[in-house]
C-alpha positions as CSV (number, residue, x, y, z in Angstrom):
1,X,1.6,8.5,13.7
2,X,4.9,7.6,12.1
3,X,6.0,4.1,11.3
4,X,9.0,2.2,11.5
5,X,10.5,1.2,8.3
6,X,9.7,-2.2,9.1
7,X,6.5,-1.4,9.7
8,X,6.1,0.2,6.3
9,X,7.6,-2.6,4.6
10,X,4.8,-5.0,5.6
11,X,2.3,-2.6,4.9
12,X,3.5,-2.2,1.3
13,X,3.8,-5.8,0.5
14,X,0.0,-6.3,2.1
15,X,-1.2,-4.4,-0.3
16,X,1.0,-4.7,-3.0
17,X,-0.3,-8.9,-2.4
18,X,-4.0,-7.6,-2.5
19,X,-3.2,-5.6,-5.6
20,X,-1.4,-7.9,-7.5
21,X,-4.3,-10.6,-6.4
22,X,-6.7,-8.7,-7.9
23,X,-8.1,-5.5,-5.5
24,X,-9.4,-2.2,-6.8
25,X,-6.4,0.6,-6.6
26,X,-8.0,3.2,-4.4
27,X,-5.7,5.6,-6.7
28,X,-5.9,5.6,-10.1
29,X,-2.6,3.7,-11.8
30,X,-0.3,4.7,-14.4
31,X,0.5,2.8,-17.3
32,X,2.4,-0.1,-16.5
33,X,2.9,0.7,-12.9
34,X,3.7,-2.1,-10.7
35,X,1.3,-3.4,-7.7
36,X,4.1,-2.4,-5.2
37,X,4.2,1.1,-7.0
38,X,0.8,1.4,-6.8
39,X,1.2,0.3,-3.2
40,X,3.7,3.5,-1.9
41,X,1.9,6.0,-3.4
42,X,-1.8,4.8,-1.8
43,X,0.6,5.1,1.1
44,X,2.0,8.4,0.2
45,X,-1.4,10.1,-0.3
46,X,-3.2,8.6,3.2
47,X,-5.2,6.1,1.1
48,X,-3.8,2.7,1.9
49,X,-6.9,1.0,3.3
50,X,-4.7,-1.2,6.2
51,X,-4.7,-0.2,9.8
52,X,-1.9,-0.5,12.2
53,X,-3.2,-1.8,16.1
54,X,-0.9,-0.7,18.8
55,X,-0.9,-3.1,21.8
C-alpha cells in the first residue's frame, strides 16, 4: 500500500513526537541523528510501529 505524501507527513511527525518524547527507536540511531531522521528511516525499512485505517 502506498501513501500519499500527506499521509507520510503525519506519519513522520507521529513518530518523530514519540521519539523526541522519549520512545525506544525500533532502529538503532546514529550519532546525533535527529528524532524526524530517525523517523524516515523506521519508515524506510517497514519498521515504523503506526498503522494507517482505511474507511
Amino acid at each position: 500500500m502506498g501513501y500519499t505524501r500527506f499521509e507520510e507527513a503525519r506519519i513522520l511527525g507521529a513518530r518523530a513526537l514519540q521519539l523526541a518524547m522519549g520512545a525506544p527507536p525500533l532502529i538503532k540511531p546514529k550519532k546525533g541523528e535527529r528524532p524526524l531522521d530517525v523517523a524516515t528511516r523506521e519508515f524506510e525499512v517497514g519498521k515504523i510501529p503506526i498503522t494507517v485505517i482505511e474507511k
